[in-house]
LOLUMFI-72437 format. One record per atom (N, C-alpha, C): z, x, y; residue in three letters. Coordinates in steps of 0.001 Angstrom, whole numbers, padded with zeros to 6 digits, always signed. Layout:
N
ZXYALA;...
This chain:
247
+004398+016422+005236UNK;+004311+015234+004371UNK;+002843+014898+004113UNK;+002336+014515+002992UNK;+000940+014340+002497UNK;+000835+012888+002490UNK;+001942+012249+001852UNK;+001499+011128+001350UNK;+002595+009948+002925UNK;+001581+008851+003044UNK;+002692+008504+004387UNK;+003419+007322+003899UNK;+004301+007212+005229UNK;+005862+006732+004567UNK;+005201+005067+004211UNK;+006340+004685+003570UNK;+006167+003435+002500UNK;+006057+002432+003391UNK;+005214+001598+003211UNK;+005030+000186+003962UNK;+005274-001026+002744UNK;+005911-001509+003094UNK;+007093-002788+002257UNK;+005056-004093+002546UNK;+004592-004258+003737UNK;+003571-005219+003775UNK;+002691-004507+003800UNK;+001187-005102+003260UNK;-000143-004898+003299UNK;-000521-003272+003945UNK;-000995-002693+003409UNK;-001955-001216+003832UNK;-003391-001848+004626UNK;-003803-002434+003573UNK;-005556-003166+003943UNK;-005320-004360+003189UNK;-006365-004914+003605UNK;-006155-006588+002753UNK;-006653-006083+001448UNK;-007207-005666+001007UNK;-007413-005403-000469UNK;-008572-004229-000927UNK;-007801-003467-001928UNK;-007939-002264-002330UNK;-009332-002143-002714UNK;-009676-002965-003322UNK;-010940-003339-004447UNK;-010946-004508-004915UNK;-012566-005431-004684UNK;-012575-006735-004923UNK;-012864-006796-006265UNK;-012554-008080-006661UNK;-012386-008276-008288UNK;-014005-008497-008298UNK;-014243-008113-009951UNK;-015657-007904-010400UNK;-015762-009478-011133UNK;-016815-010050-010677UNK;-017288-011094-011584UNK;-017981-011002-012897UNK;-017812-011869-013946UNK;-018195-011643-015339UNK;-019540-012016-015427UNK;-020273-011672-016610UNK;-021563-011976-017163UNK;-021255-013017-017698UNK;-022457-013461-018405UNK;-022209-014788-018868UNK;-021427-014070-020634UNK;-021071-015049-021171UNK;-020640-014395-022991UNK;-019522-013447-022713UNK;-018846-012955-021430UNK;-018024-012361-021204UNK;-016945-012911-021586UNK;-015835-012286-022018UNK;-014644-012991-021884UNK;-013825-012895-021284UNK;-013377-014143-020501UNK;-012250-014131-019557UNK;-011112-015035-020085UNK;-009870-014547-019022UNK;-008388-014310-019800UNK;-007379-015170-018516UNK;-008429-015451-017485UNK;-007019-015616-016258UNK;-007952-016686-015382UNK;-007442-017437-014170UNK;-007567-018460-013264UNK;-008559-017519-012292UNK;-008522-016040-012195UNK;-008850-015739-011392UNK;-010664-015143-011542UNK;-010780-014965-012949UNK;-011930-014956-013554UNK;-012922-015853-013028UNK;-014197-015096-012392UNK;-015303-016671-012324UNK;-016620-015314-013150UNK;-017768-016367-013144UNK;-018631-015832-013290UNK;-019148-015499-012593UNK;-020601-014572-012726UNK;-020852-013996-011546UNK;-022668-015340-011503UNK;-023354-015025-010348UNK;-024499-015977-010100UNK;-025601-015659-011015UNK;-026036-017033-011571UNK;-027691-016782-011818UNK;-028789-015465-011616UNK;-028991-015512-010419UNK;-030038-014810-010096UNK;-029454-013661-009894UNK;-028145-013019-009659UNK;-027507-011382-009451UNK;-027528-011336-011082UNK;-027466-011836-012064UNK;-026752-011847-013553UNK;-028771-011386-014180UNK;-030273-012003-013690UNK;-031045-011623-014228UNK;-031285-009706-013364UNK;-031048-010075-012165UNK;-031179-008602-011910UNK;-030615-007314-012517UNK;-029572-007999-012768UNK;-028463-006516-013811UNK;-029363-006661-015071UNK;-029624-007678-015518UNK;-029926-007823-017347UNK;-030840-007674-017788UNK;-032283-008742-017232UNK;-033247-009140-017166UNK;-034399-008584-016450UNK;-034661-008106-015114UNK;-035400-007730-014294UNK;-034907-007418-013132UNK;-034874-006396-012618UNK;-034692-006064-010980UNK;-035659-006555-010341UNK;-035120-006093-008814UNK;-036084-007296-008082UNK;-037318-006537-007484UNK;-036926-005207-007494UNK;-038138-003872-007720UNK;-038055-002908-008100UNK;-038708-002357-008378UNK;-038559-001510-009941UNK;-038150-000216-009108UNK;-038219+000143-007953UNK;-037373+001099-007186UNK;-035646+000744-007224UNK;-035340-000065-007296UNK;-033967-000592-007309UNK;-033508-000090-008719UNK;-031668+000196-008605UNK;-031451+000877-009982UNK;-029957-000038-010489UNK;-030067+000274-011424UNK;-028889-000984-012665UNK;-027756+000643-013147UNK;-026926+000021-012751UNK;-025459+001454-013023UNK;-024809+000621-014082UNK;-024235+001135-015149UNK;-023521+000761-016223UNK;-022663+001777-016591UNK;-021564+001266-016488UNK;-020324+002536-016850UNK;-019840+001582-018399UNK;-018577+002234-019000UNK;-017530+001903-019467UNK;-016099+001033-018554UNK;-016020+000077-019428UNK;-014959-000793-018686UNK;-013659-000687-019342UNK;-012590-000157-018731UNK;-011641+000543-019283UNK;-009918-000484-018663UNK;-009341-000840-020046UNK;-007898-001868-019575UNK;-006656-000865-018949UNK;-006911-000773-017721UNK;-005703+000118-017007UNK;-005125-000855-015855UNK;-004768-000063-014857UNK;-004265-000618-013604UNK;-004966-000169-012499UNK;-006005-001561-011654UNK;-006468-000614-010699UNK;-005566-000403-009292UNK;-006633+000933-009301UNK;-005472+001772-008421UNK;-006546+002124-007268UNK;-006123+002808-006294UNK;-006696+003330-005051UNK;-005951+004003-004116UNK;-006696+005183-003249UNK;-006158+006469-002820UNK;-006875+005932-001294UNK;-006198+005513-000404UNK;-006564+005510+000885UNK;-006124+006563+002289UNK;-007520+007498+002633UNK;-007238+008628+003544UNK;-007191+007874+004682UNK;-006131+008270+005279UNK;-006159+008529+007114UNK;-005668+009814+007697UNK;-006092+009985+008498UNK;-005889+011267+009115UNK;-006024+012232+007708UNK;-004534+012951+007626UNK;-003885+014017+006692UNK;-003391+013124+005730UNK;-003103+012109+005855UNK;-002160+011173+005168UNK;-002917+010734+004209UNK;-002346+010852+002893UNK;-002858+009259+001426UNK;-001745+008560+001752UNK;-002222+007117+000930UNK;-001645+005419+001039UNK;-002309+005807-000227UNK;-001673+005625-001274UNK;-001309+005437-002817UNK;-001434+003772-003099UNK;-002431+002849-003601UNK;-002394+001634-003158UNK;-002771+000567-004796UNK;-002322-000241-005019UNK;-002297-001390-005854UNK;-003664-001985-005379UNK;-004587-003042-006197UNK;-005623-003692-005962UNK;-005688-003739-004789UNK;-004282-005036-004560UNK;-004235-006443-003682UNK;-003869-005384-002410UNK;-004128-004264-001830UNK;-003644-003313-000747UNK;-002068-003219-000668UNK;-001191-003210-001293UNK;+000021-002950-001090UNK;+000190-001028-001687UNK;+001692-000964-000915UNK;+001761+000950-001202UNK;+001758+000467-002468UNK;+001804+001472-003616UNK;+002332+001318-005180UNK;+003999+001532-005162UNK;+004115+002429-004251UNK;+005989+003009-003992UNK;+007005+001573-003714UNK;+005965+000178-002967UNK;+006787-000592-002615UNK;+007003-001532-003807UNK;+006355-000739-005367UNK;+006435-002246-006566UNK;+007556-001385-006895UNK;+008478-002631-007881UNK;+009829-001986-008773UNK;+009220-001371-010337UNK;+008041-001645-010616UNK;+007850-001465-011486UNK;+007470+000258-011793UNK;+008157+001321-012213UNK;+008098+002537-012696UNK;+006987+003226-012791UNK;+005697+002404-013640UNK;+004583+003107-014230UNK;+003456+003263-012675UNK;+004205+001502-012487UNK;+003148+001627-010996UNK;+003392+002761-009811UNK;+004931+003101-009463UNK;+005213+004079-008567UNK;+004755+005098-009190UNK;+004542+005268-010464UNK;+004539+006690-010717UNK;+002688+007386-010766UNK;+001833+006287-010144UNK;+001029+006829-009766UNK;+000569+007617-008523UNK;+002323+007163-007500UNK;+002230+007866-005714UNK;+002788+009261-006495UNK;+003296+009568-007828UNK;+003613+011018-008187UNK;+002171+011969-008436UNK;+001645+011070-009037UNK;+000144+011400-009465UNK;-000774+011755-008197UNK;-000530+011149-006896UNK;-001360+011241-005975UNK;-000674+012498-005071UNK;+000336+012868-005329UNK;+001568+013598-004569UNK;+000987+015066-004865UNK;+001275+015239-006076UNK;+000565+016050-007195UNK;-000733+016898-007090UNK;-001667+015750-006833UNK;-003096+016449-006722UNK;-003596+015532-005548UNK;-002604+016006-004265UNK;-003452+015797-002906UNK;-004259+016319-002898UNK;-004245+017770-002923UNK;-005384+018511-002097UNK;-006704+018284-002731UNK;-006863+017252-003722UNK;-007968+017434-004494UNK;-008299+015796-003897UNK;-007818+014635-003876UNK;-008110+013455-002759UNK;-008795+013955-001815UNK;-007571+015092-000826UNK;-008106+015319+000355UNK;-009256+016027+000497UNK;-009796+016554-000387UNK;-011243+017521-000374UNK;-012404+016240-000928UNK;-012080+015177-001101UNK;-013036+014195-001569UNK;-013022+013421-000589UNK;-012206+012528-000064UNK;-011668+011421+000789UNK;-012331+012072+002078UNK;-012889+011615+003084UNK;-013156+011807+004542UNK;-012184+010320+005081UNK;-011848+010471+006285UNK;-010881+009579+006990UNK;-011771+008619+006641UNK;-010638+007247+006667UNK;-011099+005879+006413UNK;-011480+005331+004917UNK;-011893+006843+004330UNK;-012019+006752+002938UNK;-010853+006013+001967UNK;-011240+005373+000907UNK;-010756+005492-000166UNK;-011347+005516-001514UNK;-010944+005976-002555UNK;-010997+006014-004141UNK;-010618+005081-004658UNK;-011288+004523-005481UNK;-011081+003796-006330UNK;-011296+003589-007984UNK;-010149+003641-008815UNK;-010254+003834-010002UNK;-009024+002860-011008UNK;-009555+003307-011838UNK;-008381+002948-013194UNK;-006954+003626-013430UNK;-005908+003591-013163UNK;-004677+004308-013539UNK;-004074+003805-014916UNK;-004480+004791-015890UNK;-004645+004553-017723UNK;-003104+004592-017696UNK;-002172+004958-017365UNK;-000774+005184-017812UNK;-000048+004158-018988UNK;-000293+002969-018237UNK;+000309+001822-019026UNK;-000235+001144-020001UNK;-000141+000468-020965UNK;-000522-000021-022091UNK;-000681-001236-021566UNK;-002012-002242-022133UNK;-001592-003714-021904UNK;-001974-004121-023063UNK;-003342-004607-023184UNK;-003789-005108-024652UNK;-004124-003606-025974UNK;-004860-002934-024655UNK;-005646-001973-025576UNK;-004904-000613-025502UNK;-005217+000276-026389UNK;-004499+001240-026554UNK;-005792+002200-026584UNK;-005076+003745-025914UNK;-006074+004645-025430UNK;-005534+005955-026185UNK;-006429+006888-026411UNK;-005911+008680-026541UNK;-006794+009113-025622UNK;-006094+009325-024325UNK;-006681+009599-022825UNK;-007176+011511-023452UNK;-008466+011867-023413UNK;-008866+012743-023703UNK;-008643+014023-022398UNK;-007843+012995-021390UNK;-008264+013738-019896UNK;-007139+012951-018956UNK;-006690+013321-017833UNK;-005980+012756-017036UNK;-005905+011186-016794UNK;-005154+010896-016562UNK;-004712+009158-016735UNK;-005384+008227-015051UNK;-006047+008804-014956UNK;-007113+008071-013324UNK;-008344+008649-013300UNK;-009404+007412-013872UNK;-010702+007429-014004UNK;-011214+007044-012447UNK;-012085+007599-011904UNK;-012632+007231-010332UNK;-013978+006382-010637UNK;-014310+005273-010199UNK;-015694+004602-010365UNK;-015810+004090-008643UNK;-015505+004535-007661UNK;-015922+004142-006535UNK;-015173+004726-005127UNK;-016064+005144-004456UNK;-015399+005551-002504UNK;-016237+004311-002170UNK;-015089+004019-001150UNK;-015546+002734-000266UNK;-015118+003072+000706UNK;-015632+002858+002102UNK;-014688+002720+003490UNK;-015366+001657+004382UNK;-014148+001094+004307UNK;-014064-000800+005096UNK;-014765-001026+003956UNK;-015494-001792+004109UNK;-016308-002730+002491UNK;-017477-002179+002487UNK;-017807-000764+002673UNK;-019119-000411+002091UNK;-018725+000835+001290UNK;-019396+000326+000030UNK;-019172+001299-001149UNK;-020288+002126-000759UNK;-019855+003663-001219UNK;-021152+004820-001347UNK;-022076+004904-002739UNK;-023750+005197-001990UNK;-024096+004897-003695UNK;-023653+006085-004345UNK;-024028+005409-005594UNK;-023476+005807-007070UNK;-023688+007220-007637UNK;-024851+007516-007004UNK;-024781+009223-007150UNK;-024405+009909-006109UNK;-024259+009367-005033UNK;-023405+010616-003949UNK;-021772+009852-004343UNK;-021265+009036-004677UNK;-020220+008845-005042UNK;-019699+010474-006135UNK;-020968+010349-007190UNK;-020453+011116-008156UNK;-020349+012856-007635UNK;-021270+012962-006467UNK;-021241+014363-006046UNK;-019875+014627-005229UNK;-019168+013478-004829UNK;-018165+013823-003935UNK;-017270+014004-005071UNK;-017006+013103-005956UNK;-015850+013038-006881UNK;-015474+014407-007631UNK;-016789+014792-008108UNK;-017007+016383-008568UNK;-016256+017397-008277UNK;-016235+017419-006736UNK;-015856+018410-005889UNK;-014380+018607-006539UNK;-013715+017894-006789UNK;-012345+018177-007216UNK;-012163+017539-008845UNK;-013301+017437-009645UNK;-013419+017243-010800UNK;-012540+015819-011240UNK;-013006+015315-010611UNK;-011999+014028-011027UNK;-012615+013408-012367UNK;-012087+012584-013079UNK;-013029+011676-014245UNK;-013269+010557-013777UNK;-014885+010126-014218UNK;-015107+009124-013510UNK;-015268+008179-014747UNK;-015633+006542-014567UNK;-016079+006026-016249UNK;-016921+006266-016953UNK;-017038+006398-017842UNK;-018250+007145-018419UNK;-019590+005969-018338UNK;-020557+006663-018020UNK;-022177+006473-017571UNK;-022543+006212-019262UNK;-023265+004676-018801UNK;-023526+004039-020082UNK;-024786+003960-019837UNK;-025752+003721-018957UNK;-027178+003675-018707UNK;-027270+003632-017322UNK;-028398+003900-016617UNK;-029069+004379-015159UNK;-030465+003757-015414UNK;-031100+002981-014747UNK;-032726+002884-014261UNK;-032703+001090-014098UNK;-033160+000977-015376UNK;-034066-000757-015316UNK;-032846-001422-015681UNK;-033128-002239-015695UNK;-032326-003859-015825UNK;-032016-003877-017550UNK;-030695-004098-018111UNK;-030534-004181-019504UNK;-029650-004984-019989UNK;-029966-005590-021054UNK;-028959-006605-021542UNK;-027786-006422-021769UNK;-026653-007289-022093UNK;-025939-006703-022587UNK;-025264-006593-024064UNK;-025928-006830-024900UNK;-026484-006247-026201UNK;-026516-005036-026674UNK;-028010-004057-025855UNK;-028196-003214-025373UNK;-027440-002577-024676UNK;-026754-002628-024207UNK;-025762-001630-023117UNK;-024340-001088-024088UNK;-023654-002353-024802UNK;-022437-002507-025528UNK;-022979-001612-027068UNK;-024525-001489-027523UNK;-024663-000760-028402UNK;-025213+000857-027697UNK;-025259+001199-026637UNK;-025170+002640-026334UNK;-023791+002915-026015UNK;-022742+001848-025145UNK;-021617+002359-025090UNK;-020939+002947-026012UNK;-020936+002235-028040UNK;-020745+002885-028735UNK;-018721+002719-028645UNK;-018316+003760-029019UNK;-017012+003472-029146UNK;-016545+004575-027823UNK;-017700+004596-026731UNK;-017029+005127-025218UNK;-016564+006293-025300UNK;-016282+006390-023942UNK;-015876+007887-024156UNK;-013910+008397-023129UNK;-013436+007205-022872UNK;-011961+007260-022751UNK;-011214+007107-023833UNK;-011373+007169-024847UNK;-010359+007242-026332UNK;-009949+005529-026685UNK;-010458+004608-025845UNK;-009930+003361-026837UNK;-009800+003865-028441UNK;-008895+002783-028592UNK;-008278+002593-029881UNK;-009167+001422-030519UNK;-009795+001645-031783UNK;-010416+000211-031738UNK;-011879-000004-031302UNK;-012081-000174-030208UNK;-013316-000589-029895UNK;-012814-000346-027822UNK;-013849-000025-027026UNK;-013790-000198-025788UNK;-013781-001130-025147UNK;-013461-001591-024205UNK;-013149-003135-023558UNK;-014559-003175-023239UNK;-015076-002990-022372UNK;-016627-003357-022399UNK;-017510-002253-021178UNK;-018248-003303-020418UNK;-018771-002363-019187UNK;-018924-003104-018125UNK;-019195-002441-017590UNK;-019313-002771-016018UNK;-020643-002107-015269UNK;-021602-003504-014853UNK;-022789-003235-014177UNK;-022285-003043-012368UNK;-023621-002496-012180UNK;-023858-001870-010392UNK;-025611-002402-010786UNK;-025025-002817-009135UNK;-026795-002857-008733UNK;-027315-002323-006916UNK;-028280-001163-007472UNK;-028127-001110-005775UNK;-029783-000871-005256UNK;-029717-001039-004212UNK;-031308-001562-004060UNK;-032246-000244-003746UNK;-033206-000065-003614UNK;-034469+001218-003303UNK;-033750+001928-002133UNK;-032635+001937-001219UNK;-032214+002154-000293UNK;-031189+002931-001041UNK;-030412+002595-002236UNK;-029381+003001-002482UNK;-028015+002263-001914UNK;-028139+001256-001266UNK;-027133+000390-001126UNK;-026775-000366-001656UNK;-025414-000530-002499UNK;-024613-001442-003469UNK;-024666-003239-003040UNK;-025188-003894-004011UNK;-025782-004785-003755UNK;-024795-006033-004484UNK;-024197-005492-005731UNK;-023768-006851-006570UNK;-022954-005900-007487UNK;-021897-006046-008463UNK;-021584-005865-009745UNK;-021353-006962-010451UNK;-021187-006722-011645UNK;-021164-007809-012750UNK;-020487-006981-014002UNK;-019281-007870-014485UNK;-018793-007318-015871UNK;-018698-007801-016989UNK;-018348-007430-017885UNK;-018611-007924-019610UNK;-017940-007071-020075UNK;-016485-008268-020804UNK;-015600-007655-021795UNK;-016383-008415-023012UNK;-016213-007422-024189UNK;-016415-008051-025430UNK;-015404-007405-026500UNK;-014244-006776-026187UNK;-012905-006621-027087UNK;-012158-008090-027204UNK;-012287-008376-028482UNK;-011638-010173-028517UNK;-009965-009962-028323UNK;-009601-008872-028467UNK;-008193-008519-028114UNK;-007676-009074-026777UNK;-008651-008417-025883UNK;-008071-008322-024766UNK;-007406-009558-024242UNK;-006639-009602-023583UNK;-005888-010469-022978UNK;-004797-011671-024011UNK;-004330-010695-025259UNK;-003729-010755-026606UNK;-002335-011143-025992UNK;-001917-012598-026023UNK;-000052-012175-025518UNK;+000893-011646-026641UNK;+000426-011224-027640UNK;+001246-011020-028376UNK;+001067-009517-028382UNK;+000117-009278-028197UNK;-000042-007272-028192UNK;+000271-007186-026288UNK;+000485-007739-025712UNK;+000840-007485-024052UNK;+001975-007483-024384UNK;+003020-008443-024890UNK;+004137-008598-025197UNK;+004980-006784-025786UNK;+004127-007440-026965UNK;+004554-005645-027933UNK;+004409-004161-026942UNK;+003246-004835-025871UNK;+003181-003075-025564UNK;+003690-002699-024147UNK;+004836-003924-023974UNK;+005496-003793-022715UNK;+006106-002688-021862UNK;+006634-002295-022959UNK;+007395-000982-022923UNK;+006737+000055-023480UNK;+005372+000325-023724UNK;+004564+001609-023759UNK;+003571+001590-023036UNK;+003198+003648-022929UNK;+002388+003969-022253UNK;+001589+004537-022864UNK;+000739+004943-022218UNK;-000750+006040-022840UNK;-000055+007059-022702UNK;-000335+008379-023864UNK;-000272+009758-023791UNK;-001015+010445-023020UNK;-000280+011426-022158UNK;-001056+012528-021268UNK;+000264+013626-020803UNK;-000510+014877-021464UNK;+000453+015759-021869UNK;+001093+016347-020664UNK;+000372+016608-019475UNK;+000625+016174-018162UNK;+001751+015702-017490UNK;+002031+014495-018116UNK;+002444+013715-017058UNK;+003856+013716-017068UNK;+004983+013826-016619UNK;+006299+013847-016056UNK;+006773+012455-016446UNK;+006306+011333-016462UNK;+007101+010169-016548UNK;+007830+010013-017749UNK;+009094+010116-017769UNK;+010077+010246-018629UNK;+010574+008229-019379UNK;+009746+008426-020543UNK;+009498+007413-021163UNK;+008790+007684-022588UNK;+008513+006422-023063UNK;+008258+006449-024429UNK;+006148+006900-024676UNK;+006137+007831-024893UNK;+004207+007589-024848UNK;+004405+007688-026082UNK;+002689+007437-026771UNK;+002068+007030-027939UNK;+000725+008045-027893UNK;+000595+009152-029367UNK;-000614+009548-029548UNK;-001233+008999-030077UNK;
C-alpha cells in the first residue's frame, strides 16, 4: 500500500497557511486580510538588503492540495489538513487517484516529514483553464512550518518533473504593476486573463520570510460563473475522472 489508510479527523492542523493580500488586491471572503505595511514595502518597494530576494510566480484558481510523506506512506491532503478521500465531493477524492498514480514520483521528491504543496487545476470555479500540462502545479515543500527555499524547492521538484507556477520575476523588490505586466496572459492556459501572482520573500540566508498575494481578475469570486461552473472541470487528457471536461 502507498498511499495510507483514510483518517475521517485531522492529518496535521493545516496543509498550507492562507496567503495574505497586497494592498488593490481583491478579496472575495471573511477569511481574506491584508498582509502588513512594512512586509507589503519589502515585496514591492525595497528589500531590506539587497542580498535578500522577491519570488513572484503566477497565481492560479484551483484547489489547494498537498502530498504529505511518512515513512513509505502519502496522506493525499485538503488545505485545512484533512485526507482528500474523507470529502464526498468527487473532484476532491479524485486527487488521492492522482497521488496513487504518480507515487513513485512524490516519493523520489518528498523525504519523511515532507510535504508538497500545490494547486489541484481539476475543478472549475470562477476561471477557466486549457491546462497545457497535468492538473497539479507544485509552488512549495514544507516540513512542520519551515518551507525550503525557492530554488532548492525547484531542484527537488525537478527530479520527478513536476509543474511548478510559472516564475514571474526573481531579484529586487517590484510593484505590482510591474509584475502583472510581465505575467502577461501566464503560462497555465487561463481563459481570459490569469488570476494574478503571488510574492515570496526570503532573506540573504535563503530563509522564507513572508508571502503576499494579488488577484487582479475582476471575475474572480463571480457567484454567478461559480454557480454555472459547478458541474465542470478543466481538460486533461490524462485524467480518468469520468465527467463532463471543457477544451
Amino acid at each position: 500500500m502507498i498511499l495510507a489508510q483514510i483518517q475521517q479527523e485531522k492529518v496535521i492542523p493545516k496543509a498550507f497557511a492562507t496567503i495574505q493580500h497586497l494592498p488593490g488586491s481583491k478579496m472575495i471572503d471573511s477569511e481574506d486580510k491584508l498582509l502588513g505595511d512594512q512586509q507589503t514595502k519589502w515585496l514591492t518597494e525595497r528589500r531590506r538588503v539587497n542580498a535578500d530576494m522577491v519570488i513572484v510566480t503566477e497565481k492560479v484558481d484551483g484547489m489547494n492540495a498537498a502530498v504529505l510523506r511518512r515513512g513509505d506512506l502519502l496522506h493525499p491532503l485538503i488545505k485545512k489538513g484533512y485526507d482528500c478521500r474523507a470529502n464526498p465531493l468527487p473532484w476532491i477524492n479524485a486527487f488521492a487517484d492522482f497521488v496513487e498514480e504518480n507515487a513513485h514520483r512524490f516519493l523520489q521528491v518528498l523525504e519523511d516529514g515532507e510535504r508538497i504543496c500545490g494547486e489541484w487545476m481539476v475543478k472549475m470555479h470562477t476561471l477557466s483553464y486549457r491546462l497545457p500540462h497535468e492538473p497539479f502545479i507544485a509552488f512549495d515543500i514544507i516540513k512542520n512550518a519551515e518551507r525550503l527555499p525557492y530554488f532548492t524547492f525547484r531542484e527537488r521538484v525537478a527530479i520527478s518533473n513536476f509543474v511548478t507556477a510559472g516564475l514571474v520575476h526573481i531579484g529586487e523588490s517590484i510593484s505590482t504593476e510591474m509584475a502583472l505586466q510581465l505575467l502577461d496572459n501566464g503560462y497555465h492556459g487561463a481563459i481570459g486573463a490569469p488570476e494574478g501572482v503571488v510574492y515570496r520573500y526570503e532573506d540573504a540566508q535563503r530563509k522564507y520570510i513572508c508571502s503576499g498575494k494579488y488577484v487582479s481578475n475582476p471575475l474572480l469570486g463571480n457567484d454567478e460563473l461559480f454557480r454555472a461552473n459547478k458541474n465542470l472541470f478543466n481538460r486533461w487528457k490524462k485524467y480518468k475522472m469520468k465527467t463532463l471536461y471543457l477544451s
